[in-house]
N, C-alpha and C positions, 0 to 999 in steps of 0.2 A: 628373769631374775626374781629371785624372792628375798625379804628379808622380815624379820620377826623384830621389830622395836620391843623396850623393855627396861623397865628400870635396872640400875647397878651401879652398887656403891660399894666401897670398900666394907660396908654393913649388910651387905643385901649383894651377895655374890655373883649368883643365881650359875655356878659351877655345872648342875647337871644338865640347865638348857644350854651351856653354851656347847655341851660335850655332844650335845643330842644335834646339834647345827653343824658340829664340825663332822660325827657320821652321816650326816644325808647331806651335806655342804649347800647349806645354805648359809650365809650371813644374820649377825644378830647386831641388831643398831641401838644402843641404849643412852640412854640420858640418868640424870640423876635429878634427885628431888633434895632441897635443904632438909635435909634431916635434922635440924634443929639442934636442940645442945645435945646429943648422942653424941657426935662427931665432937665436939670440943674434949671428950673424956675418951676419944682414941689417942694411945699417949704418942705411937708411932705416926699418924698424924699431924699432932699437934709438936712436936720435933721438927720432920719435915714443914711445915707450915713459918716455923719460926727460919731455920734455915735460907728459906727462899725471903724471907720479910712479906710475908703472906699470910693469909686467914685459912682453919684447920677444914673450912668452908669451900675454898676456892682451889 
């Protein structure tokens, strides 16, 4: 089993590794990092966020 860890955020996509995992099939395992106030001025987001009673963060 292989897997490539990796950051991914709704700022930080990273579309062409996962397209590149899914032709040689392997797995991509990612986390995310607090991006700071970036994320507060995604409006789609921060909609969702509000929605759930939640942070644009979590």
């Amino acid at each position: 089993m292989f897997a490539h860890q990796t950051e991914m955020h709704p700022l930080l996509q990273q579309q062409l590794l996962l397209e590149h995992a899914q032709r040689h099939d392997y797995w991509v395992v990612t986390y995310r990092l607090i991006v700071g106030g970036d994320v507060m001025m995604v409006p789609t987001l921060v909609d969702i966020s509000e929605k759930y009673d939640a942070t644009p963060t979590r």
